[in-house]
C-alpha positions in Angstrom: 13.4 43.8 41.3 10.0 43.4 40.1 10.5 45.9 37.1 14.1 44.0 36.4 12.4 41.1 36.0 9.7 42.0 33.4 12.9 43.7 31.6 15.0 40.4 31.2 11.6 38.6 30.7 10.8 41.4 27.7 14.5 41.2 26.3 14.2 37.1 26.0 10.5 37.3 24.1 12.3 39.6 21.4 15.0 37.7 21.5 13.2 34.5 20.8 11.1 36.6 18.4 13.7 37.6 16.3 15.6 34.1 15.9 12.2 32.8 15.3 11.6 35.2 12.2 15.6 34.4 11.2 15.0 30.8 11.3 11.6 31.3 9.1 13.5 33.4 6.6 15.8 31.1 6.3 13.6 27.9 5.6 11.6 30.7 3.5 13.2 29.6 -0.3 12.5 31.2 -3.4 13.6 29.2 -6.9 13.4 29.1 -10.4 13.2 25.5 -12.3 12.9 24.8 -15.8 12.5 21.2 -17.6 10.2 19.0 -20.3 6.6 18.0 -20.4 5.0 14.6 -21.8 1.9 15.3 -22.2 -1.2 13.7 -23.3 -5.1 13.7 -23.4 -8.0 11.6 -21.6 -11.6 11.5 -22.1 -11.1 12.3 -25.8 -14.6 13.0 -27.9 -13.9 13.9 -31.4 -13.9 12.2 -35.1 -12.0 8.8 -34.7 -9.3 10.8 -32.7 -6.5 8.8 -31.3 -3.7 10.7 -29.5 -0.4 9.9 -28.8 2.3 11.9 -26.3 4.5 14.4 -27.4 7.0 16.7 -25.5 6.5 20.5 -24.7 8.8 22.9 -22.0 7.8 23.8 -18.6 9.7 26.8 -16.8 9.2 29.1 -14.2 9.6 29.9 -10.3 8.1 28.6 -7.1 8.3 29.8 -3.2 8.8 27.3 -0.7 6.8 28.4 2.9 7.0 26.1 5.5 4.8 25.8 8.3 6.1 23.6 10.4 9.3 21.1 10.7 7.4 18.5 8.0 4.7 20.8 6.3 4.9 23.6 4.0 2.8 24.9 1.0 4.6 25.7 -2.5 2.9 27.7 -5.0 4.6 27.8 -8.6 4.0 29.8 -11.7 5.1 28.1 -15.1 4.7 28.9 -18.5 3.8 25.1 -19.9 3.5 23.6 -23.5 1.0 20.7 -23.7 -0.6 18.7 -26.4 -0.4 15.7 -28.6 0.5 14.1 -32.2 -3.0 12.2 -33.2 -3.9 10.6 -36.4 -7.0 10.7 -37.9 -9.7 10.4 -40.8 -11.9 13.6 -42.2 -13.9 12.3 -44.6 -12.4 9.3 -45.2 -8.9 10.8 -45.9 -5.9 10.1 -43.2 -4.5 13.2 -41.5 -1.2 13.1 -39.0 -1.6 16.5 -36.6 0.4 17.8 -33.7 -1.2 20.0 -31.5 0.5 22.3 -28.9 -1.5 24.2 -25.8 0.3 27.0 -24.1 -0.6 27.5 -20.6 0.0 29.4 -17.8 0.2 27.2 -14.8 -0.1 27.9 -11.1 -0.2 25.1 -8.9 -0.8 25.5 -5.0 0.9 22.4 -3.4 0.7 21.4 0.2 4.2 19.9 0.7 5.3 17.0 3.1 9.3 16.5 4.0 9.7 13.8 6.0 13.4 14.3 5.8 15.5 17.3 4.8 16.4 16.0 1.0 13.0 14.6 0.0 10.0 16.0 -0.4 5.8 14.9 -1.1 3.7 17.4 -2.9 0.3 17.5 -3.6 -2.9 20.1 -4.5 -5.0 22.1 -7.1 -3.6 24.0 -10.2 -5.1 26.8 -11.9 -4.2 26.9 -15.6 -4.8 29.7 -18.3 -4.5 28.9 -21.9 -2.3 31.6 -23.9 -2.5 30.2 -27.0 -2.5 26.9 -29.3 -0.9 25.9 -32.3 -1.7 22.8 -35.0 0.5 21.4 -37.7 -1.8 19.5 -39.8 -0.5 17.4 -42.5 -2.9 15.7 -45.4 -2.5 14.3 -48.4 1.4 15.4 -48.3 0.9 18.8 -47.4 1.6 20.5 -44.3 0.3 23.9 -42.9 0.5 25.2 -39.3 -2.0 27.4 -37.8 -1.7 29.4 -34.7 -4.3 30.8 -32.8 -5.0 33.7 -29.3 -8.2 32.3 -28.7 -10.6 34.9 -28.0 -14.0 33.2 -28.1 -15.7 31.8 -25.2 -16.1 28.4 -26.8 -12.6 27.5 -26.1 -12.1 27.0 -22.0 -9.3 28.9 -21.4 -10.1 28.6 -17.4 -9.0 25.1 -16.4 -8.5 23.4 -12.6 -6.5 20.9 -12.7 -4.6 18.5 -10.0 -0.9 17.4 -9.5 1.2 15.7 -7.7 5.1 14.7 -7.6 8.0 14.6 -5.1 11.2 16.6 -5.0 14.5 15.8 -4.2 16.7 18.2 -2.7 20.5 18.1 -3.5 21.6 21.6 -1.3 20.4 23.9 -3.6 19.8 21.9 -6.4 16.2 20.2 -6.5 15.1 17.6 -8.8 11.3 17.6 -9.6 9.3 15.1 -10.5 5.2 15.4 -10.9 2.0 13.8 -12.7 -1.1 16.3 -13.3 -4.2 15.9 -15.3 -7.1 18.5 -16.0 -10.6 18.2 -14.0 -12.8 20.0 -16.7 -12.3 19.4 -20.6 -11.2 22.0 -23.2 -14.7 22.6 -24.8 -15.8 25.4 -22.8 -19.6 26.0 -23.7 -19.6 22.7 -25.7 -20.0 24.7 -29.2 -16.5 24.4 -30.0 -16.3 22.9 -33.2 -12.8 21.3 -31.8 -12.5 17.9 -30.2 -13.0 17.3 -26.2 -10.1 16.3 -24.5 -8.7 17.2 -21.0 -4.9 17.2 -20.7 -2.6 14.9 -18.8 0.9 15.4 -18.7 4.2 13.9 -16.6 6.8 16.6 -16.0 10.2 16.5 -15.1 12.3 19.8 -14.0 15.7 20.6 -12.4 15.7 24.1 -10.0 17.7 26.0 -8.2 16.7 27.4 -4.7 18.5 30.8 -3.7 
């Protein structure tokens, strides 16, 4: 009886176990979103630099883990165009630029669903710059320059923090979030480049399979 016992006791633990795992597996959602930047900078340090948004693409995947009924934690990868259109005076002649940044983003966001088709998230995001390009226009002429950057001038390491909401439409999901960087672009502070740190709103629609 005894040995029965610790049988049907045995059978419901694995039992449990295994709806358990099911149930996490299928909260568990993978997805891939795409959508626009409007990006800006802050804390600008340059010659007579005013800045002015301009759009860029975001686009990548994220994993939804949850961790309880309300909490989860989402990271994301994204390949993400920032920058800005400025105007400007080198040496007493006007100059209109735009200037894009191309960056690897990874946020780590601690997410809060306080019902099943709306969600709060929040947290740190690592960012690797890829590459920049400027179109620089003076005096009627217009070149663009591209650059890899390979010198250690340039910060191409940068934490940032962002935050947004999501709204969840079955699979569909609507994304919504407003980031900003925590340390500006001149790495060593030799770059010859003006200071800035990025801002950006962002706006995405994804699919979660």
């Amino acid at each position: 009886m005894k040995k029965l016992l610790l049988m049907i006791l045995a059978v419901l633990f694995i039992s449990l176990n295994i709806n358990a795992q099911e149930d996490f597996r299928e909260q568990l959602k993978f997805g891939i979103k795409a959508g626009i930047n409007f990006s800006n900078v802050y804390d600008e340090v340059g010659d007579e630099f005013t800045a002015d948004g301009k759009l860029g693409f975001v686009g990548g995947a994220f994993l939804a883990i949850p961790i309880g009924k309300f909490l989860g934690v989402q990271p994301e990868i994204l390949f993400s165009q920032k920058g800005f259109k400025a105007d400007g005076t080198i040496l007493g002649v006007p100059y209109t630029t735009k200037h894009t940044s191309t960056f690897i983003d990874i946020p780590l966001l601690i997410t809060l669903k306080p019902t099943q088709g709306f969600t709060i998230l929040a947290g740190p995001q690592y960012s690797y710059l890829m590459k920049e390009k400027d179109s620089f226009e003076m005096n009627g002429v217009t070149t663009d320059d591209e650059n890899v950057y390979q010198n250690d001038n340039i910060r191409k390491n940068i934490l940032c923090f962002i935050g947004g909401i999501d709204i969840n439409l079955k699979n569909l999901v609507l994304g919504a979030r407003v980031g900003w960087d925590l340390q500006h672009n001149n790495g060593d502070g030799t770059s010859s480049s003006p200071r800035y740190k990025n801002a950006w709103y962002q706006a995405t629609l994804g699919i979660r399979f």
